[in-house]
C-alpha positions in Angstrom: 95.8 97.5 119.7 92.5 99.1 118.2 91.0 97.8 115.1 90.1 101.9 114.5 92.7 104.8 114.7 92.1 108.4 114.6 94.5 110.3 111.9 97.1 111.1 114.7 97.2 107.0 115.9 97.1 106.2 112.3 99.7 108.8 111.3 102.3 107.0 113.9 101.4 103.8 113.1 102.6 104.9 109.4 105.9 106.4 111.0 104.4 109.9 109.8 103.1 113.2 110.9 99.7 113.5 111.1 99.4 116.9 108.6 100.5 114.5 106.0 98.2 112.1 106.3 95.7 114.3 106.4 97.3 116.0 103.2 97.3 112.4 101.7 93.3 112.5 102.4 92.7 115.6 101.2 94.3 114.8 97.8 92.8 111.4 97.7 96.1 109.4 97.7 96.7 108.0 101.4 95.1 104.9 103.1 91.0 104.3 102.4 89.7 105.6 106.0 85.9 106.0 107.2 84.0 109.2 107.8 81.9 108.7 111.3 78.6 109.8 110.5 77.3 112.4 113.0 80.6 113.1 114.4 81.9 116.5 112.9 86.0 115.7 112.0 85.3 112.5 113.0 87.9 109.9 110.8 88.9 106.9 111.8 91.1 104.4 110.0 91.0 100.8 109.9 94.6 99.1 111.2 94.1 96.5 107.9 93.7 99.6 105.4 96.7 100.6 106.7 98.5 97.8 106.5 97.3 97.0 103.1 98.6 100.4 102.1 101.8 100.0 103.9 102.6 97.0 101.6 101.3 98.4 98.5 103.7 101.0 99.2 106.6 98.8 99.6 109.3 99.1 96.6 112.1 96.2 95.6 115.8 98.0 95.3 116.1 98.5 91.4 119.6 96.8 90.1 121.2 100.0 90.0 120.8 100.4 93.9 121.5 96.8 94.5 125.3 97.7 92.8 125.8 100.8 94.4 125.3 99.1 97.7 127.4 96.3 96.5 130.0 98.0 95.4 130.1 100.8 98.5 130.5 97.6 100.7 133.3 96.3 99.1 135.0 99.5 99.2 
């Protein structure tokens, strides 16, 4: 795999569509990406920014879910 995706690549790697990343970028709240100098449009992201933001994004079940689930599968 590339060490550098473009927002489309990078969008499927995050199991996204690409306007949202590039929402995400526009509001300054997605993955850190790089700006290619000289090349107009041109971003790229890094697979290990996108990874890193993939597990900062990752949430524990809160105990409420955990009994819910519980208690659905004991129904």
């Amino acid at each position: 795999m590339k060490s550098m995706l473009n927002d489309i690549e990078a969008a499927d790697f995050l199991g996204i569509e690409p306007g949202t990343i590039r929402n995400w970028r526009a509001k300054g709240t997605g993955p850190a990406f790089h700006k290619m100098p000289g090349i107009k449009g041109a971003v790229r992201y890094d697979i290990r920014d996108l990874e890193e933001f993939k597990r900062q994004c990752r949430q524990m079940p809160t105990v409420r879910t955990f009994i819910k689930e519980e208690l659905s599968v004991r129904i």
